[in-house]
PDB file of N, CA, C and O in Angstrom:
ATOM      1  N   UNK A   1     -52.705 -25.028  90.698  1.00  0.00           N
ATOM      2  CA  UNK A   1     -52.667 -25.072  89.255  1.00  0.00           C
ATOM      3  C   UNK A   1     -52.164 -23.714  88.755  1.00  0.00           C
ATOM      4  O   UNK A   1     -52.413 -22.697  89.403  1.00  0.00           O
ATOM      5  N   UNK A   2     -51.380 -23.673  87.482  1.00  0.00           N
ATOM      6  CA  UNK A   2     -50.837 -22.242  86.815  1.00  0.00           C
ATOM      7  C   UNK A   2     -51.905 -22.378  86.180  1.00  0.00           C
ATOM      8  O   UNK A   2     -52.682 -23.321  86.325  1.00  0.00           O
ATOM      9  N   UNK A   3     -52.088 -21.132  85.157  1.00  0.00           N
ATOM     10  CA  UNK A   3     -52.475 -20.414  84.718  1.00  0.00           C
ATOM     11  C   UNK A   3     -51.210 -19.024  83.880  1.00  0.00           C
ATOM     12  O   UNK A   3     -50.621 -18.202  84.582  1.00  0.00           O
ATOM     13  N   UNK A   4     -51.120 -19.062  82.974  1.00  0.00           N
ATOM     14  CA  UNK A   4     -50.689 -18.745  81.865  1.00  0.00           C
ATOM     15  C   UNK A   4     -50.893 -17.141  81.852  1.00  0.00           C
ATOM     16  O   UNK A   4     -52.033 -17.220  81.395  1.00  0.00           O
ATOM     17  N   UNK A   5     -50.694 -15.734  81.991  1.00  0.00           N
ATOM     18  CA  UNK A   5     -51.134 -15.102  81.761  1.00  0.00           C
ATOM     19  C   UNK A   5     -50.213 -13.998  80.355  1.00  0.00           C
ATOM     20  O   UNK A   5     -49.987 -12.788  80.355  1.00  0.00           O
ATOM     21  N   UNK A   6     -49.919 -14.949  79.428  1.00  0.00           N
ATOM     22  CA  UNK A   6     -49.486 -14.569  78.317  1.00  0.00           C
ATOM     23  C   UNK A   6     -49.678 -13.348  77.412  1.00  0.00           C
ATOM     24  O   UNK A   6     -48.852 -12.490  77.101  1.00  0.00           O
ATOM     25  N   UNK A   7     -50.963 -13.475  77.065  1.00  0.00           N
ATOM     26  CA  UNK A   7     -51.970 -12.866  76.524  1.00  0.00           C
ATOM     27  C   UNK A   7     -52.506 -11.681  77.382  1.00  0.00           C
ATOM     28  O   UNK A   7     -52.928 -10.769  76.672  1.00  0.00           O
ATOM     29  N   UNK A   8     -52.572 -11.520  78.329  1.00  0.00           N
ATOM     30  CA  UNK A   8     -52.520 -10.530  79.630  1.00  0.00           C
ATOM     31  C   UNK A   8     -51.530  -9.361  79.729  1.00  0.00           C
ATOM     32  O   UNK A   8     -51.670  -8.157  79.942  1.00  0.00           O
ATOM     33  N   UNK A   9     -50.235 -10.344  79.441  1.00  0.00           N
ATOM     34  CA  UNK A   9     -49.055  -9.171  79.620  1.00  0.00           C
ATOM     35  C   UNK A   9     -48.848  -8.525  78.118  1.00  0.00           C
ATOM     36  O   UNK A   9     -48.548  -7.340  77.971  1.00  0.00           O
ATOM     37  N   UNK A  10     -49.063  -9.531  76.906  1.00  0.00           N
ATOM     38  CA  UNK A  10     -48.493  -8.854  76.102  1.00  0.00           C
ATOM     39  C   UNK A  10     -49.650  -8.077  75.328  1.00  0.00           C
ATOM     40  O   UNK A  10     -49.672  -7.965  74.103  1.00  0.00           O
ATOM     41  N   UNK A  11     -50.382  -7.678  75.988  1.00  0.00           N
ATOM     42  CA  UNK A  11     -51.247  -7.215  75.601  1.00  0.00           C
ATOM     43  C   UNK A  11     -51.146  -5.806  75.397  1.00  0.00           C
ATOM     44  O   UNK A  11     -51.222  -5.001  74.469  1.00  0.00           O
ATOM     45  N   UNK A  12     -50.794  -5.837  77.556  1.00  0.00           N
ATOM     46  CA  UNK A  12     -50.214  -4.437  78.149  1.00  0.00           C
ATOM     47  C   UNK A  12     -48.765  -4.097  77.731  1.00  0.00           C
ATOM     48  O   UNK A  12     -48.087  -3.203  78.238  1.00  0.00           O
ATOM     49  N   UNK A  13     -48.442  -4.798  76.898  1.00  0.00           N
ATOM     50  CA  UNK A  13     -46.782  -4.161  76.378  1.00  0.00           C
ATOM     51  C   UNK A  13     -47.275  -4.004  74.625  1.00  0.00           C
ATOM     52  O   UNK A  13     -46.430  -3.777  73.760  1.00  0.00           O
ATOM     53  N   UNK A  14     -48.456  -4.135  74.370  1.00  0.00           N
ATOM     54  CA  UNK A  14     -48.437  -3.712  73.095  1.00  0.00           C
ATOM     55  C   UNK A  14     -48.593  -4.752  71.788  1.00  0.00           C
ATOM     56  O   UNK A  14     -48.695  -4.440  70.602  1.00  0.00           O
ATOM     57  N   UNK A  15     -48.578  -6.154  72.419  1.00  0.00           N
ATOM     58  CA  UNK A  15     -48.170  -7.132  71.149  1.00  0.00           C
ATOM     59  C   UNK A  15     -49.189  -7.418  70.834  1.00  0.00           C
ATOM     60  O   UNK A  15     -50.100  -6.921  71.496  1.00  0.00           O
ATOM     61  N   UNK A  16     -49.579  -8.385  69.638  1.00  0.00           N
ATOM     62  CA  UNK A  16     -50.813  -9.219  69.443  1.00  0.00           C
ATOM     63  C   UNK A  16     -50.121 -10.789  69.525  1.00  0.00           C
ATOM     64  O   UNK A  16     -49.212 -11.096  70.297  1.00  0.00           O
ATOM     65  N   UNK A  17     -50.701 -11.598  68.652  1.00  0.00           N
ATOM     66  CA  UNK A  17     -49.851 -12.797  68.536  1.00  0.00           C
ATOM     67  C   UNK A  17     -48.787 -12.641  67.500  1.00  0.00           C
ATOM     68  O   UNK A  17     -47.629 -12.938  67.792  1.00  0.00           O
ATOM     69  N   UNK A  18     -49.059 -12.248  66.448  1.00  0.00           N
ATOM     70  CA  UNK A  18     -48.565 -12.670  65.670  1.00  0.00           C
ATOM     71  C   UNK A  18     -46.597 -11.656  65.722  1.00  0.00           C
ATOM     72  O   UNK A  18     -45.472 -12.059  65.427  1.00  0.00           O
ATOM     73  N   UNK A  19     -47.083 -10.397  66.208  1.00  0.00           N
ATOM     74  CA  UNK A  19     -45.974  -9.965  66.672  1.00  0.00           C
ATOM     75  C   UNK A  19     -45.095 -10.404  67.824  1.00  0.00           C
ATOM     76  O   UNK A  19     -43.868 -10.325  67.779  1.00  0.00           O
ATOM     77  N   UNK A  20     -45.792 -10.883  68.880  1.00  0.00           N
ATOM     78  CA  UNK A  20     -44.847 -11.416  69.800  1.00  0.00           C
ATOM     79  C   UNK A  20     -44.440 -12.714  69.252  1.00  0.00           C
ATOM     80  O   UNK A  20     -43.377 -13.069  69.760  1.00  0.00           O
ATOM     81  N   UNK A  21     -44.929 -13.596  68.352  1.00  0.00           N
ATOM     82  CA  UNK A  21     -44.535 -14.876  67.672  1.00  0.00           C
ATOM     83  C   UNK A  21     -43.211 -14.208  66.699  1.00  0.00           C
ATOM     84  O   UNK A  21     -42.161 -14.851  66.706  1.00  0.00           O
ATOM     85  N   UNK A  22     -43.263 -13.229  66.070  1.00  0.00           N
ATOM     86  CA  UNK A  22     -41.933 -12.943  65.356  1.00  0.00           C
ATOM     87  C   UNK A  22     -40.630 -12.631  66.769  1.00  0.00           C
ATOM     88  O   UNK A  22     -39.606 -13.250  67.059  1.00  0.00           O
ATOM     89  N   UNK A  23     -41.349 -11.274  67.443  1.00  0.00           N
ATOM     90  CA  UNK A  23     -40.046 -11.371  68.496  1.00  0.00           C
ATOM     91  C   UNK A  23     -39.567 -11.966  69.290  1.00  0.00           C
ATOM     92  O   UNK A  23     -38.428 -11.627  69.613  1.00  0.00           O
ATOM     93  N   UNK A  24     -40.363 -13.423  70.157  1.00  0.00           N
ATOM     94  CA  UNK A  24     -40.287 -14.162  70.389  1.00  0.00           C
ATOM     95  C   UNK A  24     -39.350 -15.796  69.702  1.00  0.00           C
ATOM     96  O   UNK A  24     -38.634 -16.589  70.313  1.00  0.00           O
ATOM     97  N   UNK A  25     -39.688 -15.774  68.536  1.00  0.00           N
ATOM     98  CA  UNK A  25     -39.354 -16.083  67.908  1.00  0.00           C
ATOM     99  C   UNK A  25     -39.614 -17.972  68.021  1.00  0.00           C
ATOM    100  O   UNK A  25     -38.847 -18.875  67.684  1.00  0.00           O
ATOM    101  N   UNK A  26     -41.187 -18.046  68.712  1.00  0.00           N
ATOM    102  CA  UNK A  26     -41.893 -18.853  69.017  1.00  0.00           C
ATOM    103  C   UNK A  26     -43.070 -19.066  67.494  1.00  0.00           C
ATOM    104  O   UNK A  26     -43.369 -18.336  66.549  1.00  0.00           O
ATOM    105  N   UNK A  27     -43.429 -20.341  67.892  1.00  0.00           N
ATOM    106  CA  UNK A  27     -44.187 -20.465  66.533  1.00  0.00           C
ATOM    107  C   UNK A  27     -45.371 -19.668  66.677  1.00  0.00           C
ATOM    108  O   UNK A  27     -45.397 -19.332  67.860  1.00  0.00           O
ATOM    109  N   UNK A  28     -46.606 -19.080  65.927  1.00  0.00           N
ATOM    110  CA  UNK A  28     -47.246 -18.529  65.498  1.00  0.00           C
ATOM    111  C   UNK A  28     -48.640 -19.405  66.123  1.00  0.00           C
ATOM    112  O   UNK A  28     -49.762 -18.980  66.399  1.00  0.00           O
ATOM    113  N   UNK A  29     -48.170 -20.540  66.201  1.00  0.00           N
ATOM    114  CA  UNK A  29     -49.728 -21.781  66.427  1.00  0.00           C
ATOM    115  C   UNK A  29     -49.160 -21.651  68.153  1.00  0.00           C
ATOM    116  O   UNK A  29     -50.003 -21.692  69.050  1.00  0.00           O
ATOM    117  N   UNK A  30     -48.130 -21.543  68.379  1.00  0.00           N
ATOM    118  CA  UNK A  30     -48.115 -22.234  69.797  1.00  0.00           C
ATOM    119  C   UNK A  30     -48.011 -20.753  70.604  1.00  0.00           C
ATOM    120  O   UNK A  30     -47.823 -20.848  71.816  1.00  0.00           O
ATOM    121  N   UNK A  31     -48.099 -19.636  70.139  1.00  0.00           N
ATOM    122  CA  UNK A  31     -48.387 -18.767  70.746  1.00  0.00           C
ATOM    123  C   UNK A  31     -50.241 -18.430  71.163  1.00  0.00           C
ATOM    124  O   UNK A  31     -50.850 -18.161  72.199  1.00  0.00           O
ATOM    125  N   UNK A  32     -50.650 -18.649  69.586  1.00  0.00           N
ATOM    126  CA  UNK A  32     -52.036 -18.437  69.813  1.00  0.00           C
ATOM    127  C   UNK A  32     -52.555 -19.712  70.716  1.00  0.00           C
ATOM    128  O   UNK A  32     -53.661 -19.763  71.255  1.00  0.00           O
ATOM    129  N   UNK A  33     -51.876 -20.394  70.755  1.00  0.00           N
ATOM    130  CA  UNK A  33     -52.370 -21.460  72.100  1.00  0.00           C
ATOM    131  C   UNK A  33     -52.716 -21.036  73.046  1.00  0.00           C
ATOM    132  O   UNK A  33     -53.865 -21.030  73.488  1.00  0.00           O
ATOM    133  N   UNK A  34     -51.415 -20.456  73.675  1.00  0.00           N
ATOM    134  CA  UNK A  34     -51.032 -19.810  74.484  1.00  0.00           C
ATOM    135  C   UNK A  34     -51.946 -18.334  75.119  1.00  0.00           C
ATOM    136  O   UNK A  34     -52.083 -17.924  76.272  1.00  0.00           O
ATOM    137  N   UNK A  35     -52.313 -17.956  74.175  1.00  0.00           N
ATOM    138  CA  UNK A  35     -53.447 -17.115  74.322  1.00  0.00           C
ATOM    139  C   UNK A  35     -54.925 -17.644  74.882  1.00  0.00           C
ATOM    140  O   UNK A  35     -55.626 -17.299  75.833  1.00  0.00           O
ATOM    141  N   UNK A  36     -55.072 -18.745  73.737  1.00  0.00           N
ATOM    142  CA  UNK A  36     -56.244 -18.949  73.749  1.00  0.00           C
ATOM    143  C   UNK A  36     -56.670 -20.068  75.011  1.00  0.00           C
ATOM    144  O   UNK A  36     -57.701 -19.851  75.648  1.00  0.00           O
ATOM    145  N   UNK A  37     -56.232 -20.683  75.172  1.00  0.00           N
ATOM    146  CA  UNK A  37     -55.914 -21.783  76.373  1.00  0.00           C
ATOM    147  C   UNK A  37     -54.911 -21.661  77.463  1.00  0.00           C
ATOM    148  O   UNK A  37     -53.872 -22.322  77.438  1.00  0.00           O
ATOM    149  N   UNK A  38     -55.222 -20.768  78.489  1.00  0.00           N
ATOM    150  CA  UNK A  38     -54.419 -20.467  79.643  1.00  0.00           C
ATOM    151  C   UNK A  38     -53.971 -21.466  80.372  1.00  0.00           C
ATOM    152  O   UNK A  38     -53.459 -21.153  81.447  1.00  0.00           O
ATOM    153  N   UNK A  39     -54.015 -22.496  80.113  1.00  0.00           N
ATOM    154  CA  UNK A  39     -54.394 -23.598  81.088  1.00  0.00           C
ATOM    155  C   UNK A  39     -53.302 -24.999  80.669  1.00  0.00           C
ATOM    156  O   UNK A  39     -52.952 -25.903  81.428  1.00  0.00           O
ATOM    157  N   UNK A  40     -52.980 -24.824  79.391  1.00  0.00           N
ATOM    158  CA  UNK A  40     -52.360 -25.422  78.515  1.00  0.00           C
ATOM    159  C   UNK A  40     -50.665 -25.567  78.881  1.00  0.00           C
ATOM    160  O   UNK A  40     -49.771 -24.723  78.817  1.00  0.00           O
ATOM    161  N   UNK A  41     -50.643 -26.894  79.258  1.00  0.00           N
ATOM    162  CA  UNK A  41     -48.533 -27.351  79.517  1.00  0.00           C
ATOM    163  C   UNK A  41     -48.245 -26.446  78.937  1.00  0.00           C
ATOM    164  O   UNK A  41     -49.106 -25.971  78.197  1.00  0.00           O
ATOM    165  N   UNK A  42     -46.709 -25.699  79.020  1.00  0.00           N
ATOM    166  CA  UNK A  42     -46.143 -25.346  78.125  1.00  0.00           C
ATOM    167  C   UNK A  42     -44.589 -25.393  78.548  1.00  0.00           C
ATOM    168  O   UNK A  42     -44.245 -25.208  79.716  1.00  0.00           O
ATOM    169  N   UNK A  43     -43.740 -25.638  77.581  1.00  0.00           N
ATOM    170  CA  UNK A  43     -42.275 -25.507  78.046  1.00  0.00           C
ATOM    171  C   UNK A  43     -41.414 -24.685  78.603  1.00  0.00           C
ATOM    172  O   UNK A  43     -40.910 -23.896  77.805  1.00  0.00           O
ATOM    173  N   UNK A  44     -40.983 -24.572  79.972  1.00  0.00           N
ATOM    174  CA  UNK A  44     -40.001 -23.626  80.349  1.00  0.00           C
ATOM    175  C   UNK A  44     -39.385 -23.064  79.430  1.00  0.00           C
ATOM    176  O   UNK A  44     -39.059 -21.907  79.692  1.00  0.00           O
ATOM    177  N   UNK A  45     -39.045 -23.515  78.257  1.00  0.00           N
ATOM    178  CA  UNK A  45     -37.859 -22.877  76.948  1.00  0.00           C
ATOM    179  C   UNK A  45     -39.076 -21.980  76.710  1.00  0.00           C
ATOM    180  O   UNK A  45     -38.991 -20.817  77.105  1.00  0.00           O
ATOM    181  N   UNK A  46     -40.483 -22.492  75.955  1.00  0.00           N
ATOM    182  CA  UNK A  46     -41.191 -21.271  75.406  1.00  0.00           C
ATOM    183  C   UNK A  46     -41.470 -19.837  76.554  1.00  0.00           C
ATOM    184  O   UNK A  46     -41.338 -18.614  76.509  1.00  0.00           O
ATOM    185  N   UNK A  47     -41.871 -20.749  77.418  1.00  0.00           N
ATOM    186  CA  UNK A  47     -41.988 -19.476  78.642  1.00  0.00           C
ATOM    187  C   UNK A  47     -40.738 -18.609  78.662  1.00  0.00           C
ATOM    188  O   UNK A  47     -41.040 -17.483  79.058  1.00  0.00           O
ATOM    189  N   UNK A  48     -39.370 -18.730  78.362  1.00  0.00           N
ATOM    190  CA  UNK A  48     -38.262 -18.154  78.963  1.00  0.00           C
ATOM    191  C   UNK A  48     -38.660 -17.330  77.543  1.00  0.00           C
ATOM    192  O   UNK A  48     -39.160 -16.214  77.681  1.00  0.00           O
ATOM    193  N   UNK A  49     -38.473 -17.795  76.343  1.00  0.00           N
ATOM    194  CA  UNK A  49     -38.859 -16.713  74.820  1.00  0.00           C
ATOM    195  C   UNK A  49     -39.407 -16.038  75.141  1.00  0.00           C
ATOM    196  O   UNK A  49     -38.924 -14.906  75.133  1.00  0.00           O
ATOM    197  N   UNK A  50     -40.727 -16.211  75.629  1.00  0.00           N
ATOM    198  CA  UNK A  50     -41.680 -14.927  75.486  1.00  0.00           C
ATOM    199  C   UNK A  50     -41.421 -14.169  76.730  1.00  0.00           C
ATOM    200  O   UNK A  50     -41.634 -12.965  76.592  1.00  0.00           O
ATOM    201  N   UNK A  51     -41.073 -14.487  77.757  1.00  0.00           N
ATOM    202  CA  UNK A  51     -41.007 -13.243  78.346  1.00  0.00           C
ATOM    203  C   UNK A  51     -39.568 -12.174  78.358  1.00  0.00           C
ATOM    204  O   UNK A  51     -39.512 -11.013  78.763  1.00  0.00           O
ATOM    205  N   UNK A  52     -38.182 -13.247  77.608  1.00  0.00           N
ATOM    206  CA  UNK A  52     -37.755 -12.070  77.196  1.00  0.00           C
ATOM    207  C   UNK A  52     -37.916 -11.223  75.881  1.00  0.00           C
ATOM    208  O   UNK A  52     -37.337 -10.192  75.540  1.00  0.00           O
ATOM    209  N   UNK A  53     -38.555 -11.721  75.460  1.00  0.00           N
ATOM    210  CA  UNK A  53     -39.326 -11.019  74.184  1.00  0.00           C
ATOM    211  C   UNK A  53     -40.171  -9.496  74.665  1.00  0.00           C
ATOM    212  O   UNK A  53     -40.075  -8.303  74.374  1.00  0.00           O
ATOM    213  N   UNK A  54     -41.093 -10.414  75.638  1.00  0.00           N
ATOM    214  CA  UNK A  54     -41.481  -9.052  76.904  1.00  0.00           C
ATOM    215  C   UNK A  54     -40.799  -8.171  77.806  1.00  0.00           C
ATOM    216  O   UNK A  54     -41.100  -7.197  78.496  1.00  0.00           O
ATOM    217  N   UNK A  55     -39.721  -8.889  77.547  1.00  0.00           N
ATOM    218  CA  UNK A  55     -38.586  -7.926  78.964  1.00  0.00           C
ATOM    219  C   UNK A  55     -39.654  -7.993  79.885  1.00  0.00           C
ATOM    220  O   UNK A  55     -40.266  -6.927  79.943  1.00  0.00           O
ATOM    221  N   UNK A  56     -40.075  -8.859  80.606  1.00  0.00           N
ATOM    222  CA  UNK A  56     -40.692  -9.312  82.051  1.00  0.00           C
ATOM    223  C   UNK A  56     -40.005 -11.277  82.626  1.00  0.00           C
ATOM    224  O   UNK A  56     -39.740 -12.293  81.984  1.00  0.00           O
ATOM    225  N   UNK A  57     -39.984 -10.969  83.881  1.00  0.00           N
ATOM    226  CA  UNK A  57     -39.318 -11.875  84.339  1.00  0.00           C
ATOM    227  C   UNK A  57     -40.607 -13.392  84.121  1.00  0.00           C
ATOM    228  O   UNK A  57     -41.820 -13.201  84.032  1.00  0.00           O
ATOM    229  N   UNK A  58     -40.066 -14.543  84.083  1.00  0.00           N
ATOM    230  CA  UNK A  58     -40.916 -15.718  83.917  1.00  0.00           C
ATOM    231  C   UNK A  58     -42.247 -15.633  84.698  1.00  0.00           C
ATOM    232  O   UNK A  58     -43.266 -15.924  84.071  1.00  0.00           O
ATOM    233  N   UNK A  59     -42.371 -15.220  86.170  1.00  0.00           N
ATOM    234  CA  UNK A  59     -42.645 -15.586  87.084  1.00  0.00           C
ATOM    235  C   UNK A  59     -44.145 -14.394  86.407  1.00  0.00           C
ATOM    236  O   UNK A  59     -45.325 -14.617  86.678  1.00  0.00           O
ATOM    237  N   UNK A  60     -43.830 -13.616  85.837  1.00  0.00           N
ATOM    238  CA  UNK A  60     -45.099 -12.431  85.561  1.00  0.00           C
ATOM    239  C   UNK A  60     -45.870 -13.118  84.686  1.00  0.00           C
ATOM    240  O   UNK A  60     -46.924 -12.551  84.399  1.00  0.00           O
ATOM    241  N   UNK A  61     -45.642 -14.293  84.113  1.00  0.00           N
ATOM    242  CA  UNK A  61     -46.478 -14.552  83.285  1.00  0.00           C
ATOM    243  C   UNK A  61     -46.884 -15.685  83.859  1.00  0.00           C
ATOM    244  O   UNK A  61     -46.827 -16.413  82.868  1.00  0.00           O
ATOM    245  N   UNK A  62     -47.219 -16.317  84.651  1.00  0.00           N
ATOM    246  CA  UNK A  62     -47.779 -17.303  85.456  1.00  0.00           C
ATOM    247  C   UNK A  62     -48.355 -16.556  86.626  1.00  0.00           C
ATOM    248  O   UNK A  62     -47.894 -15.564  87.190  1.00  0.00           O
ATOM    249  N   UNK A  63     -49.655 -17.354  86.924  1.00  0.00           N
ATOM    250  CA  UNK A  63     -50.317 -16.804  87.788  1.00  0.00           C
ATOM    251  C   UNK A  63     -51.123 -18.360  88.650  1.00  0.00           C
ATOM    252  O   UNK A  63     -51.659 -19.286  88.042  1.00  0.00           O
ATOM    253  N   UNK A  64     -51.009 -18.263  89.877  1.00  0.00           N
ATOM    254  CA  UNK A  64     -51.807 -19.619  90.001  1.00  0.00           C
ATOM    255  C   UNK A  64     -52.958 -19.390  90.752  1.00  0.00           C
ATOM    256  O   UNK A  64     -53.076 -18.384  91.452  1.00  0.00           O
ATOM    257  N   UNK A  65     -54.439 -20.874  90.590  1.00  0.00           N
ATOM    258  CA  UNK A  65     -55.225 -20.421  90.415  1.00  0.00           C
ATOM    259  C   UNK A  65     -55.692 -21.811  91.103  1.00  0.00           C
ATOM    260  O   UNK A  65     -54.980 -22.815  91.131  1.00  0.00           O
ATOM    261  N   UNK A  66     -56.888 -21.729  91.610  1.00  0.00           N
ATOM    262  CA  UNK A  66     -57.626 -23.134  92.599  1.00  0.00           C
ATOM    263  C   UNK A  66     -57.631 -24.010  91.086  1.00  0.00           C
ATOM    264  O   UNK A  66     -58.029 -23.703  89.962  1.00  0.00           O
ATOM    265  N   UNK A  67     -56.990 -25.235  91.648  1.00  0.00           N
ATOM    266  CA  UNK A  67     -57.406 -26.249  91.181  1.00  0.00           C
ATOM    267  C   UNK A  67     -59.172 -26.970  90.998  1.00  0.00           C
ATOM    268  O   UNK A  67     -59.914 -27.537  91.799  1.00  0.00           O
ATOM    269  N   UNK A  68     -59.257 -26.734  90.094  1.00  0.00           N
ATOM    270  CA  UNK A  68     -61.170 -27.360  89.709  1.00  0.00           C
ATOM    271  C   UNK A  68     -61.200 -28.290  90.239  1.00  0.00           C
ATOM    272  O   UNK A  68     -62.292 -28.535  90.752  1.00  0.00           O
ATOM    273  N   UNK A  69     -60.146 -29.279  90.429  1.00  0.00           N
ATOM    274  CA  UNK A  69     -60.809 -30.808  90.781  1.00  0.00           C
ATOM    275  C   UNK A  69     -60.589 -31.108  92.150  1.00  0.00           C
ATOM    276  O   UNK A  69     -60.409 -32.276  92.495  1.00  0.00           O
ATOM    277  N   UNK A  70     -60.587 -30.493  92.688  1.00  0.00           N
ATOM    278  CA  UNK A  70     -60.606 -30.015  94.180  1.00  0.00           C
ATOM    279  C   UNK A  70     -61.703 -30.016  95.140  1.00  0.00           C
ATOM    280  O   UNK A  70     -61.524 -29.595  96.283  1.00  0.00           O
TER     281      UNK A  70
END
């Protein structure tokens, strides 16, 4: 299972939501998702925004993690 670590990186580069939602240029709700629910689908397109928004490659913001239902 991924795991999202969104909120992790842009933390350490300085953003909150609402700023990486402007430079990103991702919505404002589907970022704080994104924060708030690590766990949560999300689209290769949004993933590719935010991390060049981050200047970090896709792969830094995913992290994978034991599956619970396991």
């Amino acid at each position: 299972m991924l795991r999202l670590r969104v909120k992790e990186v842009a933390e350490e580069k300085g953003y909150n939501m609402s700023s990486l939602s402007r430079k990103s240029d991702v919505s404002f709700i589907t970022v704080k998702r994104l924060f708030r629910e690590p766990l949560h689908p999300v689209s290769t397109a949004t993933l590719e925004k935010i991390a060049r928004a981050l200047e970090v490659p896709v792969s830094e913001l995913l992290e994978e993690v034991p599956d619970e239902n396991k």
